[in-house]
C-alpha positions, -999 to +999 in steps of 0.1 A: -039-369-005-030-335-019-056-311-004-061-300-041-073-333-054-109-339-053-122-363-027-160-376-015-166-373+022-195-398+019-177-427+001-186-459+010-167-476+042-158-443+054-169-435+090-159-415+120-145-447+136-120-453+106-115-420+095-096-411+129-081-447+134-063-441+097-055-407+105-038-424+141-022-449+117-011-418+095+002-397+121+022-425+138+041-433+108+044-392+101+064-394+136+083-425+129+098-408+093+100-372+114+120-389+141+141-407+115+147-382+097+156-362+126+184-394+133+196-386+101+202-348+102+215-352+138+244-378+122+247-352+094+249-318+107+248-323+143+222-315+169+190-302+151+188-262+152+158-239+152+162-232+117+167-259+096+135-257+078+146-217+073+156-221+035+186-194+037+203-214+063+238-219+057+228-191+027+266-201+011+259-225-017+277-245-029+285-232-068+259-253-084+230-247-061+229-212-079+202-214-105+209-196-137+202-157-139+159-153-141+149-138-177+121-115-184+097-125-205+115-162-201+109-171-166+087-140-155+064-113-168+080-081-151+064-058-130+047-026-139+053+002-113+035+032-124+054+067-117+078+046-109+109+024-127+131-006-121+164-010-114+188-022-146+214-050-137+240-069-155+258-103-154+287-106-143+303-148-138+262-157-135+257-131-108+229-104-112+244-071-102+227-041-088+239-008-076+216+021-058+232+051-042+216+068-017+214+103-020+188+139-015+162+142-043+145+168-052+109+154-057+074+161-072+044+147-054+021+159-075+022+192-097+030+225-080+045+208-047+081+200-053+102+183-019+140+178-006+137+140-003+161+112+001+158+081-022+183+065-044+195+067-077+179+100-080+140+090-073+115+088-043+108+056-039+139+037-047+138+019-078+123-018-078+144-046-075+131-077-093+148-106-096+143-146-092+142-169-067+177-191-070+190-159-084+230-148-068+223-112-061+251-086-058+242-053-044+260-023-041+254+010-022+270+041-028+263+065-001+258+102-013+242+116+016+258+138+044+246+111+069+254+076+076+233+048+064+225+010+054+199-008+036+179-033+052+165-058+027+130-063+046+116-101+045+146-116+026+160-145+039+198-143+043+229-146+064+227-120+091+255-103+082+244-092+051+209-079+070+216-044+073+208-034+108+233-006+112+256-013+145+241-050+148+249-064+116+274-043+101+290-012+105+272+022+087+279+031+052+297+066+058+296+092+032+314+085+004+315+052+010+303+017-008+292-016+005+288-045-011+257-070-006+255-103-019+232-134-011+215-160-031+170-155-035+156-184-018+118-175-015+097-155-036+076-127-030+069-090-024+093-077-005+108-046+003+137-023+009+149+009+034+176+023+058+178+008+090+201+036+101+181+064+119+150+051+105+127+078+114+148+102+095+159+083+070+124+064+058+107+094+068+125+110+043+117+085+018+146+062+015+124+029+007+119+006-022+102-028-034+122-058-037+102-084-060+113-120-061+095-142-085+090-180-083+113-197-108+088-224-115+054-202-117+021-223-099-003-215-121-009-193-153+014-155-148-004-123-146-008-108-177-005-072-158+016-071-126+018-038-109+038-027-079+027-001-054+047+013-024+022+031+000+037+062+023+025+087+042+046+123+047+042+157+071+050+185+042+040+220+061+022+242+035+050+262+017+080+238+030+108+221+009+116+198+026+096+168+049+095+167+083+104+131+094+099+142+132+061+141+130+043+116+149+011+115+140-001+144+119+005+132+080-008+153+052+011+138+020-002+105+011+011+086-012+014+056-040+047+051-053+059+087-043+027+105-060-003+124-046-036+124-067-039+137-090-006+132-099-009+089-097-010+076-129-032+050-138-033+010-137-046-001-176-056-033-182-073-052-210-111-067-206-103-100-197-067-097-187-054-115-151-045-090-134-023-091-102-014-056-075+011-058-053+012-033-023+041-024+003+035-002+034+065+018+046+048+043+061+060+059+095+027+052+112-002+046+091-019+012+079-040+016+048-075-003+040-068-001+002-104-001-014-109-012-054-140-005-070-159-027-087-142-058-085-140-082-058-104-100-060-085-126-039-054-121-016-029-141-027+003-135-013+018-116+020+058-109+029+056-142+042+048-161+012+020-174-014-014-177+009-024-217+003-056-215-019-076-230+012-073-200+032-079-174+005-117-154+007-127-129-014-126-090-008-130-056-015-108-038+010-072-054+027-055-036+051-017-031+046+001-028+077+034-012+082+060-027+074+042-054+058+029-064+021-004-077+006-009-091-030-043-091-046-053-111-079-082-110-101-097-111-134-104-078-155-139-086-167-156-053-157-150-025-180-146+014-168-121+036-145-127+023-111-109+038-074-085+023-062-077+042-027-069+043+006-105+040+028-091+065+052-109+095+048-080+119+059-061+096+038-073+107+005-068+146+012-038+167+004-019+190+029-053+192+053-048+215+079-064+212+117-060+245+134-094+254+111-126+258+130-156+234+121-181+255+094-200+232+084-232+242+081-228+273+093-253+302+079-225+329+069-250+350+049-240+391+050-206+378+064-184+381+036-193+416+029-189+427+065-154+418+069-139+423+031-134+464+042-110+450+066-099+421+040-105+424+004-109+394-010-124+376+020-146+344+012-157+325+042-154+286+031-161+250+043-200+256+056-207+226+030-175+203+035-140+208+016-157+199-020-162+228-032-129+238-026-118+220-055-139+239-078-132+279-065-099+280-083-083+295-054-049+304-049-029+280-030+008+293-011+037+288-033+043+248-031+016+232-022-013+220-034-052+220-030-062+193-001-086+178-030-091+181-066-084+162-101-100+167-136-126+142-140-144+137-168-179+146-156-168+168-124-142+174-106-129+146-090-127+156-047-104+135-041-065+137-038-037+119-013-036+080-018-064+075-047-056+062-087-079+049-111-078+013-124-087+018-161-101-017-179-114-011-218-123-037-241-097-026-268-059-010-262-053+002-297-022+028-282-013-005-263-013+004-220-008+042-224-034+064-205-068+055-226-086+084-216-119+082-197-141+052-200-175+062-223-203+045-206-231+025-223-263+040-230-284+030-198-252+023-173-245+059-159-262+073-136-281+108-143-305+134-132-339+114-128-367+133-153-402+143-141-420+113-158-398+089-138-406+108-105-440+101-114-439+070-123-425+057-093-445+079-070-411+099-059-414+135-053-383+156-056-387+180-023-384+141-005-417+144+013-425+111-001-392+096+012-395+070+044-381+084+075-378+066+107-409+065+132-407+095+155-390+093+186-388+113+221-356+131+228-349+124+265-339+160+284-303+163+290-299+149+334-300+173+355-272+180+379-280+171+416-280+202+438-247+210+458-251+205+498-240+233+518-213+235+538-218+225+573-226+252+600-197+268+615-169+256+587-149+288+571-122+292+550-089+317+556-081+325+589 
């Protein structure tokens, strides 16, 4: 029985007693057809290897295992990356051909901070790579840079040699120099892309990329929106051109598919619409808790493969490790601009410096005037958190950019690093270009309560009517036991 068809735990006959001696009878002749079929591949292919269930084994097909070239719109509705592209191929002998160069970019995280990268084909993040499972790929790589490198193709299944591990699997790809990859899809998924040559450098740098296989034979109705996000995190000092890919720990660029909010753009969708968001972590260090407001939405797929329905929850947050992909479906049937960001608080800041002290809450009344003699100008800043900061209109150094701070259509919007807006409306009538902000309905936004409802509900605005928890005694801080004295007679020096 197919764990999707429906069955009835209490039909009649059924009891403990013959519900384990059929499964005994079950798993014995499981055995019997494993071990025959075990006979069989031994005669076949020799003695059984870890492997054979690995689907690229052998990854050399004969001609007509290789399934026709995928179409999109024919066998798969292709992927939306916003700020970002995908990669063009042709056919060439029923071959899908691809070709990134690898090369320094000069690129813009959000406006008025402009970077040195490394990507290819002249954007950070690489372009996306979609394709379809039974699909012959044929990648080349052109190497532009003044360093070595490879391209690891991270989660695909394929012959080893074709893997990309510089000095393990093949030799580097000097500059100046083009390699050629080629191996037929056999899985599908959300996969991803990056040097494996000097890796800090080079994926600190930004040299990464999604690689999306669909499923030739779709389970299930396709998305009718399919977006693709690569999450990264960057150390840009204020004022720098260029990352520094030797940081460890200290990141203050964060990003989604190269951009920093406010420069994201966002994910539209149509009331009603399925809609499915795929997210890749190549970050040097950081997972990311990506947080969606007001939806709750299934996780459907990891790098290793479509989650079996069984084991599927609902959710609100999914961590993204490094290295690693998450893919989240639901159904657009809650209108407005919702979050979608990174639950990290530091996460969702831009160029945040530590070496800072701590005012919040600090009473600096009289202080500005006494030290603007010595430094016109002065403001002292942060006694109420970084909010504010947004608003001030402050000059920032040349290239860089506030740590928080987007047009919003009610506020300012304090937010900035890893954070977009999901925008769902009822009607599309410029199709998925940015609709604007979402109107609310009279009733559904919330607004400064007036005097009569304060009355009405016995609320008084200076919170004196506002529960508070019972009182409770502070304990005095322990007090240090008193140091013995020396014993008679012992001294020091001599």
């Amino acid at each position: 029985m197919n764990a999707s068809q429906p069955h009835d735990a209490h039909a009649p006959g059924l009891t403990r007693r013959t519900l384990l001696g059929g499964a005994a009878l079950a798993g014995g002749a499981f055995l019997a057809a494993r071990a025959s079929a075990q006979v069989h591949q031994h005669q076949q292919h020799g003695p059984a290897q870890p492997g054979e269930t690995n689907p690229a084994r052998d990854n050399v097909p004969a001609q007509n295992a290789v399934q026709p070239p995928g179409e999109p719109g024919k066998d798969y509705t292709p992927v939306i990356v916003p700020n970002g592209w995908t990669l063009p191929y042709k056919v060439v002998d029923g071959v899908k051909v691809f070709h990134l160069v690898a090369e320094e970019v000069d690129h813009e995280f959000a406006p008025g901070l402009v970077a040195r990268c490394w990507g290819y084909n002249g954007s950070v993040h690489g372009p996306v790579i979609e394709a379809v499972d039974g699909d012959h790929v044929r990648i080349y790589v052109t190497n532009r840079l003044k360093a070595p490198t490879t391209v690891h193709w991270h989660g695909v299944l394929l012959p080893s040699g074709m893997d990309g591990v510089g000095g393990l699997s093949q030799k580097a790809i000097m500059p100046g120099e083009t390699f050629r990859y080629e191996f037929t899809l056999r899985q599908h998924g959300t996969l991803m892309y990056h040097s494996h040559h000097d890796e800090m450098t080079q994926i600190g740098l930004g040299m990464t990329g999604l690689f999306v296989i669909h499923p030739r034979r779709q389970q299930g109705p396709r998305p009718d929106r399919d977006f693709a996000i690569l999450l990264h995190e960057w150390f840009i000092p204020v004022g720098a051109s260029r990352p520094d890919p030797n940081e460890m720990t200290d990141f203050n660029v964060l990003t989604m598919n190269g951009r920093s909010f406010p420069g994201t753009e966002p994910l539209v969708a149509k009331l009603g619409e399925r809609v499915r968001i795929r997210l890749g972590n190549l970050s040097p260090m950081s997972h990311h808790p990506i947080h969606l407001h007001g939806y709750y939405f299934d996780v459907t797929e990891t790098d290793g493969g479509v989650i079996p329905e069984a084991g599927r929850w609902p959710e609100t947050a999914v961590i993204v490790p490094v290295g690693s992909t998450r893919t989240i479906e639901f159904t657009a049937d809650n209108p407005g601009d919702w979050a979608l960001h990174c639950h990290m608080t530091h996460h969702v800041m831009n160029q945040m410096g530590h070496g800072v002290p701590n005012m919040v809450g600090v009473d600096a009344a009289g202080l500005d005037e006494k030290v603007r003699p010595l430094l016109p100008g002065y403001m002292t800043m942060g006694q109420a958190g970084m909010g504010d900061m947004a608003e001030m209109g402050m000059k920032v150094p040349p290239n860089s950019i506030p740590m928080v701070g987007g047009a919003g259509p009610h506020d300012t919007i304090t937010m900035g690093g890893m954070f977009t807006i999901l925008k769902v409306r009822e009607s599309l009538p410029n199709g998925y270009e940015d609709p604007g902000w979402y109107e609310n309905p009279p009733g559904t936004q919330s607004v400064a309560a007036t005097p009569e409802e304060l009355r009405r509900d016995g609320i008084r605005d200076d919170a004196s009517t506002a529960p508070r928890p019972a009182a409770r005694r502070v304990s005095p801080p322990p007090q240090a036991a008193p140091k013995e004295p020396p014993p008679s007679g012992h001294h020091h020096g001599h």
